[in-house]
Z-matrix of the N, CA and C atoms (Angstrom, degrees):
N
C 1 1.447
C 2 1.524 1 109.13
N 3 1.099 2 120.47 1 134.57
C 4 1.770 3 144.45 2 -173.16
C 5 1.750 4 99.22 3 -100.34
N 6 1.215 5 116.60 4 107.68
C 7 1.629 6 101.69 5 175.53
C 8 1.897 7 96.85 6 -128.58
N 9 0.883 8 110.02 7 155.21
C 10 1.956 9 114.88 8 160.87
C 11 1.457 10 122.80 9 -151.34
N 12 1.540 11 95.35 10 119.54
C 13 1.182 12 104.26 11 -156.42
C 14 2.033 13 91.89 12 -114.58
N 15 1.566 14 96.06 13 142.90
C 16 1.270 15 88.34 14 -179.03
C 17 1.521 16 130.61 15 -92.29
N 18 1.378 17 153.06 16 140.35
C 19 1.259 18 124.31 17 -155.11
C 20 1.684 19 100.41 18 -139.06
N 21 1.561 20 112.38 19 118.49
C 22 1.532 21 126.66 20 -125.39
C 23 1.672 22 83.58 21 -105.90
N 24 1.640 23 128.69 22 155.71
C 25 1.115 24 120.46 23 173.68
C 26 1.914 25 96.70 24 -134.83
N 27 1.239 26 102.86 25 116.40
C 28 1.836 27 113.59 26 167.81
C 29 1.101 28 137.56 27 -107.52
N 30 1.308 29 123.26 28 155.84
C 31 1.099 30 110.66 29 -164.86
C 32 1.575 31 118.97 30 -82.57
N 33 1.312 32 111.86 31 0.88
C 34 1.518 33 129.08 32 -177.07
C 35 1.610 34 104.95 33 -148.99
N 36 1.363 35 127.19 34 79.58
C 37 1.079 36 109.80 35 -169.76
C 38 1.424 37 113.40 36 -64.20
N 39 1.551 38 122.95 37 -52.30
C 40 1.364 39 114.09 38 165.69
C 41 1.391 40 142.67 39 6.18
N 42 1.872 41 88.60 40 -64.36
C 43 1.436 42 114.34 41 -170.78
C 44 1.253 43 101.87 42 -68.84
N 45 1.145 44 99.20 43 -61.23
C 46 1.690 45 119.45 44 175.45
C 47 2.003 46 113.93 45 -23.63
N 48 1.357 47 98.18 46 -50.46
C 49 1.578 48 109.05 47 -165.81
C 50 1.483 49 96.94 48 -68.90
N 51 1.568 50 108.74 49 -51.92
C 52 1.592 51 117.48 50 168.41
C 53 1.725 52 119.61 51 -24.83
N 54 1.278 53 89.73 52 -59.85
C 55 1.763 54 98.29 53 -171.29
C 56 1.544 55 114.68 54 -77.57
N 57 1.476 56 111.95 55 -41.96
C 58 1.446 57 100.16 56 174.30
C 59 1.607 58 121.56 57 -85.16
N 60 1.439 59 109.36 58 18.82
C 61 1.525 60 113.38 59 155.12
C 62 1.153 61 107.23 60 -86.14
N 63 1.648 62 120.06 61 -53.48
C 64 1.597 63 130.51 62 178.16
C 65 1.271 64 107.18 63 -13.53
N 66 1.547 65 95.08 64 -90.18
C 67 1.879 66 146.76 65 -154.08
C 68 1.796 67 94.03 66 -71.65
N 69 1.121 68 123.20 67 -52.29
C 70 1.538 69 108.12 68 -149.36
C 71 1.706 70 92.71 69 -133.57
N 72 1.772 71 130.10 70 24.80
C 73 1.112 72 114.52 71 156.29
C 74 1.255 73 119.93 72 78.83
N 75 1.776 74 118.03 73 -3.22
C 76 1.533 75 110.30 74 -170.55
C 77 1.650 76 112.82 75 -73.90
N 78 1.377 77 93.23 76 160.81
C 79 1.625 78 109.08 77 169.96
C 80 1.564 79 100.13 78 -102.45
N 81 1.392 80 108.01 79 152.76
C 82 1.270 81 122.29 80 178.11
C 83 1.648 82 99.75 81 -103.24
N 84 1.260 83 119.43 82 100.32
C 85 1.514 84 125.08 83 -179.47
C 86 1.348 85 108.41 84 -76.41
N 87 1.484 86 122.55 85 -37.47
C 88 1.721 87 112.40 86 -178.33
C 89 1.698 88 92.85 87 -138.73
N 90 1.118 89 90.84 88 143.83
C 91 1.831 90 103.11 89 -162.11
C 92 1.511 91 92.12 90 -96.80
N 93 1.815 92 99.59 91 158.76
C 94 1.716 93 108.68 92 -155.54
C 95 1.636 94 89.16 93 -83.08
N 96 1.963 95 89.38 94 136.65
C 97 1.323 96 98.93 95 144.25
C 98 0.998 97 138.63 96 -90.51
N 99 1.030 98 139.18 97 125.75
C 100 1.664 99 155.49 98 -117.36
C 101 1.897 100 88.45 99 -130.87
N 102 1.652 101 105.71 100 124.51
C 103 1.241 102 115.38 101 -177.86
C 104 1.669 103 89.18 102 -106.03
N 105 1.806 104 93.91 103 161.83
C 106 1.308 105 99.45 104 -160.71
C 107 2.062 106 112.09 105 -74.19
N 108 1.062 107 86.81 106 24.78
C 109 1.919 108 87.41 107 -161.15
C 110 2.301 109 81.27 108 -120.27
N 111 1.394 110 111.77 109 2.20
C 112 1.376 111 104.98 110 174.81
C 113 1.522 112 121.76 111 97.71
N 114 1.725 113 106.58 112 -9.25
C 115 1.477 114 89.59 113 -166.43
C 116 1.460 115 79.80 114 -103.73
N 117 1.749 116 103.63 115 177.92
C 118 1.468 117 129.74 116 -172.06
C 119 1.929 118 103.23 117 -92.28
N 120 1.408 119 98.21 118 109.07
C 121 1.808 120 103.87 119 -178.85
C 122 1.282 121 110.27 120 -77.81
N 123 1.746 122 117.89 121 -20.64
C 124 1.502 123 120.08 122 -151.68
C 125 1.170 124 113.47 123 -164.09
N 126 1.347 125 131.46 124 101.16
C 127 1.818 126 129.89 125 168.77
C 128 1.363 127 107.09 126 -140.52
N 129 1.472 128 114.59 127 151.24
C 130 1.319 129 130.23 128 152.98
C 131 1.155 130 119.10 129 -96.73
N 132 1.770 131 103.98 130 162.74
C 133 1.576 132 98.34 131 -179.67
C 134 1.742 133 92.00 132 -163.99
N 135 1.359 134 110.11 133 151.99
C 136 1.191 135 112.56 134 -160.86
C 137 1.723 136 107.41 135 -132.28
N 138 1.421 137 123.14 136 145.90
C 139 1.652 138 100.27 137 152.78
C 140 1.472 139 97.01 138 -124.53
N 141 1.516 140 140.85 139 120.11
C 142 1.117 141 112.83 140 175.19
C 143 1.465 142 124.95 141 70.71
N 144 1.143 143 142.54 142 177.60
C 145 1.649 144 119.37 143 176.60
C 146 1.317 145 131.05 144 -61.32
N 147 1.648 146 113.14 145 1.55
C 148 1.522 147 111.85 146 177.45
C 149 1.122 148 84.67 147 -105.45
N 150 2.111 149 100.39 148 142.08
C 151 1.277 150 126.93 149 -166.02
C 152 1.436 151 86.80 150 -135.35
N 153 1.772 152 107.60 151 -168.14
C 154 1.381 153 105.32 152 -164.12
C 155 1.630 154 89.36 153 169.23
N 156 1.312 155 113.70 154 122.97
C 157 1.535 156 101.70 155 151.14
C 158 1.180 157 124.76 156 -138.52
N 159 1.660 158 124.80 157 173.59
C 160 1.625 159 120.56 158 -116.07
C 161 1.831 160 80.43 159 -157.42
N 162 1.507 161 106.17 160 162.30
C 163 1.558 162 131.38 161 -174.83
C 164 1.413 163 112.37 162 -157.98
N 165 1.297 164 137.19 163 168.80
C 166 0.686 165 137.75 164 179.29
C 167 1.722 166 106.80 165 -109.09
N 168 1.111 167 148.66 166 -156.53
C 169 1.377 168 126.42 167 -153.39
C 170 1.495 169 80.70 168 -131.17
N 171 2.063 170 94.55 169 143.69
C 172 1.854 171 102.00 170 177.74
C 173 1.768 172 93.49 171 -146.86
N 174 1.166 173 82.55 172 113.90
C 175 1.511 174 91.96 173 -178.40
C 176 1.356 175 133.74 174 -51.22
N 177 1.904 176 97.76 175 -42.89
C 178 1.059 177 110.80 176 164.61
C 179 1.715 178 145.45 177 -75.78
N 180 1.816 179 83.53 178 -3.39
C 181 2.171 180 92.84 179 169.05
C 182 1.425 181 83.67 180 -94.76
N 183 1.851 182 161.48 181 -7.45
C 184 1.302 183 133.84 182 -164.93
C 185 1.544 184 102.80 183 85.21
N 186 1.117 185 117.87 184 25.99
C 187 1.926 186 134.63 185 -172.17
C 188 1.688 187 106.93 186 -84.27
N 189 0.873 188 134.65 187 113.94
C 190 1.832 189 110.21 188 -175.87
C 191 1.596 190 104.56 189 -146.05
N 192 0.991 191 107.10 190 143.13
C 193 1.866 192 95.53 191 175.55
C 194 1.059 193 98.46 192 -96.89
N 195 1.553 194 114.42 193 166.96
C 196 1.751 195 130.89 194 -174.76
C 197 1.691 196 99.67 195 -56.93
N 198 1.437 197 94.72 196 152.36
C 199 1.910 198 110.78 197 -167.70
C 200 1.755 199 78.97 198 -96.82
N 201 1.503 200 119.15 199 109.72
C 202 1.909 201 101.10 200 156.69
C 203 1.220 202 122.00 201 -47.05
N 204 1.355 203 110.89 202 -21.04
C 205 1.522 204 103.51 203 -176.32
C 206 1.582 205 146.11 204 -70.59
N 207 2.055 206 80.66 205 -20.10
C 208 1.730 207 100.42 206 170.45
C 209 1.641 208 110.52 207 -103.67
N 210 1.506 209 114.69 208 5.54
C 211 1.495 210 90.63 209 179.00
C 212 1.925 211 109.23 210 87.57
N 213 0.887 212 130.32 211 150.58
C 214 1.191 213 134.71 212 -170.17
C 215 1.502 214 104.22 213 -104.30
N 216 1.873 215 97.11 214 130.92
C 217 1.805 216 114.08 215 159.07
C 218 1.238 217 125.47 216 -54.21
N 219 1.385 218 117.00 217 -27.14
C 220 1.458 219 100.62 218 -150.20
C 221 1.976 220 78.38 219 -138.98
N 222 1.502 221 130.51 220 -174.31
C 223 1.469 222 158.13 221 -156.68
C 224 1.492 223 87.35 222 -169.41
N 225 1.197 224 103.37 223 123.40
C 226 1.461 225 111.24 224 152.66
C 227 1.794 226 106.21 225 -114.99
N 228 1.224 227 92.35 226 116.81
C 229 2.081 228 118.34 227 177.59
C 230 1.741 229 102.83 228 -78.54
N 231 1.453 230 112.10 229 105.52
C 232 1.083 231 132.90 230 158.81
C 233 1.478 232 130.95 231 -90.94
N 234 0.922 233 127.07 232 87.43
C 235 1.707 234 127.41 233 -172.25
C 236 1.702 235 104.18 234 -74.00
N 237 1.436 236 102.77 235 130.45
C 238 1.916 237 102.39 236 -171.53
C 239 1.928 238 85.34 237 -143.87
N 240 1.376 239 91.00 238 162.61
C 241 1.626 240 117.26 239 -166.37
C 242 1.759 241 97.35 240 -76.46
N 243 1.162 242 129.20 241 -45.37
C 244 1.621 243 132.77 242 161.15
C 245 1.554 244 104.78 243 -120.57
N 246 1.245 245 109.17 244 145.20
C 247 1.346 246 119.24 245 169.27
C 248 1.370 247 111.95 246 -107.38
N 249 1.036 248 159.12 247 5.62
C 250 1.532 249 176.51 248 45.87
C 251 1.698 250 100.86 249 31.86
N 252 1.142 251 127.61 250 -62.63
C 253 1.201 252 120.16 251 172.75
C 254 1.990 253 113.96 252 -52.44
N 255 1.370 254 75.07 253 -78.45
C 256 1.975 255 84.74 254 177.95
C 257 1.854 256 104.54 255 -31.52
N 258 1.323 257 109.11 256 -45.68
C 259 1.467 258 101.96 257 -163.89
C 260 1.557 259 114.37 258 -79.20
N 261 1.622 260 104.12 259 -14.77
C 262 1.609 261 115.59 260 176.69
C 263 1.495 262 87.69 261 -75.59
N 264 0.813 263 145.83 262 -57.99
C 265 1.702 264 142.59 263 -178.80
C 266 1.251 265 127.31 264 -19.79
N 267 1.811 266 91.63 265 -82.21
C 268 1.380 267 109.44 266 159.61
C 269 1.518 268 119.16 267 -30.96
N 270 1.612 269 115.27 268 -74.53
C 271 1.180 270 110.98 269 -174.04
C 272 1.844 271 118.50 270 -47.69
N 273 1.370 272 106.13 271 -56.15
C 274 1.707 273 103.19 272 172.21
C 275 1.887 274 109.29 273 -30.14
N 276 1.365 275 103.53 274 -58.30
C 277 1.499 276 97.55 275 160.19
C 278 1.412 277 136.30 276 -33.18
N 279 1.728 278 111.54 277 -12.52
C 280 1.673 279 99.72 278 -172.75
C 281 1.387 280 101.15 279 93.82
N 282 1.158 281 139.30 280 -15.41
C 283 1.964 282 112.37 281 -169.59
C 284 2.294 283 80.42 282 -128.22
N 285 1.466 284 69.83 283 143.11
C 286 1.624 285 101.53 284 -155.10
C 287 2.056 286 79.81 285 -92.57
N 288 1.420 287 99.40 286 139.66
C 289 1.580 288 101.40 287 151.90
C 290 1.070 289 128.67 288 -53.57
N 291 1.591 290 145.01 289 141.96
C 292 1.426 291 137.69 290 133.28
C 293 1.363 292 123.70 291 -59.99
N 294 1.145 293 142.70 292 -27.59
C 295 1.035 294 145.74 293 -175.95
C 296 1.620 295 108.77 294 -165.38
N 297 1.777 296 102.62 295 129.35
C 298 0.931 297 124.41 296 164.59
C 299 1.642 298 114.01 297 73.54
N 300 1.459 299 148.94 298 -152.55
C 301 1.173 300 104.01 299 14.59
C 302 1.993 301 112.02 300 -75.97
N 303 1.400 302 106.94 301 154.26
C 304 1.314 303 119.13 302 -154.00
C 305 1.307 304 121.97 303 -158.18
N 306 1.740 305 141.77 304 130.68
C 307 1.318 306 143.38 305 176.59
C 308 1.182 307 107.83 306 -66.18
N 309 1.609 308 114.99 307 133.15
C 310 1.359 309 118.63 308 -173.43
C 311 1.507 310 99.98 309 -158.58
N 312 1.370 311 120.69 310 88.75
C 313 1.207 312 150.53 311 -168.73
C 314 1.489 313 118.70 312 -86.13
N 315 1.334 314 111.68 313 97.99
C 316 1.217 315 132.68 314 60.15
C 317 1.455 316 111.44 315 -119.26
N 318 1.620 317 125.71 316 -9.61
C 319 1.505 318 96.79 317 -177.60
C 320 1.434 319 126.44 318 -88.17
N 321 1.383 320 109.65 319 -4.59
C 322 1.759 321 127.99 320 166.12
C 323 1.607 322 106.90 321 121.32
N 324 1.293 323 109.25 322 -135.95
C 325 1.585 324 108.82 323 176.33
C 326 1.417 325 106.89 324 -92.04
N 327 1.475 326 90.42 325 154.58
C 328 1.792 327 104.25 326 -172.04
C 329 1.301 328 98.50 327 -158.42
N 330 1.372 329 100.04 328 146.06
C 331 1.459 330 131.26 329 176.25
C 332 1.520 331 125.00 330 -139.00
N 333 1.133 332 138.01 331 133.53
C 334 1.701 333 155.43 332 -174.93
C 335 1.190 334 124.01 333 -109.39
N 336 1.517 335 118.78 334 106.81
C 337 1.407 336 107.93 335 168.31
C 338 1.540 337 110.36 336 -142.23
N 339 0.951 338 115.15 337 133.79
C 340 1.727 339 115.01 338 148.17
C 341 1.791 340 138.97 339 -66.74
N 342 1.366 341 81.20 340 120.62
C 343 1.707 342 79.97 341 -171.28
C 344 1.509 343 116.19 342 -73.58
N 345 1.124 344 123.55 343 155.58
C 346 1.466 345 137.87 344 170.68
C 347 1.128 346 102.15 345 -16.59
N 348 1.506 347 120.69 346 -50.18
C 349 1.733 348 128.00 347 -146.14
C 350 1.607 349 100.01 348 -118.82
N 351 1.271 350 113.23 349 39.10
C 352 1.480 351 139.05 350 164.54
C 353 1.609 352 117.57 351 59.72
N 354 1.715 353 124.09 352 1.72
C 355 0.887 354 124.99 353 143.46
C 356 1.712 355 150.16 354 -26.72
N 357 1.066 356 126.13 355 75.07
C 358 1.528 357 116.75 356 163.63
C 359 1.292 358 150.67 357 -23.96
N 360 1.226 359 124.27 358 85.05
C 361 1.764 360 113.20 359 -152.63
C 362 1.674 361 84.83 360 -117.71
N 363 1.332 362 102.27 361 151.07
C 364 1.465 363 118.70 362 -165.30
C 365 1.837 364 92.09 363 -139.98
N 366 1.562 365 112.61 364 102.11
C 367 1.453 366 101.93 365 178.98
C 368 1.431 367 117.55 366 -93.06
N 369 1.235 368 131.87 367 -173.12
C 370 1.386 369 103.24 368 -148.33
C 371 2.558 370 81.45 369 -179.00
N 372 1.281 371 99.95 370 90.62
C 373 1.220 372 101.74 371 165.66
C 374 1.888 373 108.76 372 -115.79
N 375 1.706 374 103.87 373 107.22
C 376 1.050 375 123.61 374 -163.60
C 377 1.527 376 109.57 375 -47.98
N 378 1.350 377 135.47 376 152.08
C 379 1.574 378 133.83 377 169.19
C 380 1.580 379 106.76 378 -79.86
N 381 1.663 380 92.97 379 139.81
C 382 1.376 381 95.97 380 -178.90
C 383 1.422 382 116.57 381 -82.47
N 384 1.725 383 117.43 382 132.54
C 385 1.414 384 120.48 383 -173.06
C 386 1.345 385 97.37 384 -77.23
């Protein structure tokens, strides 16, 4: 089995865990390990079978959270049952869409937002065949 899981670095992981329970419903599958100086070295978090795990930033492993200032490397593609819902969520949360939510044919409805903690999430409710 081939799996890839992405593993997110913030600048508050805490906060971080806070909001993407809020906003996007996650479960916390393995609870943070807590380094002795207070920050979070290690958590999972799940919505559904996409998982993901997350740190808080260590300068000294090369650890860094996204710079807002350059815009984000990477989109993480979330597939959800409504995207209109999820994105009414999010927004109640405070973080405004980039795009849409909106029909975009052939991959169905889609919606864009950046999270607080400079992440790219690209949602993605498939069209029905």
């Amino acid at each position: 089995m081939t799996q890839l899981t992405p593993y997110l670095c913030v600048a508050d992981a805490r906060a971080a865990i806070e909001w993407y329970v809020a906003a996007l419903g996650a479960e916390v599958t393995y609870d943070p390990i807590v380094m002795d100086d207070g920050r979070v070295g290690h958590c999972q978090l799940a919505i559904g079978d996409a998982q993901w795990m997350m740190s808080d930033q260590f300068d000294s492993a090369g650890i860094a959270a996204p710079d807002p200032a350059r815009g984000a490397a990477v989109s993480l593609h979330l597939t959800v049952a409504d995207v209109d819902a999820a994105a009414a969520r999010i927004v109640r949360q405070g973080t405004p869409m980039a795009r849409g939510p909106e029909d975009s044919p052939p991959s169905g409805r889609v919606a864009v937002f950046v999270d607080p903690f400079g992440h790219r999430w690209f949602l993605n409710q498939p069209a029905e065949s």
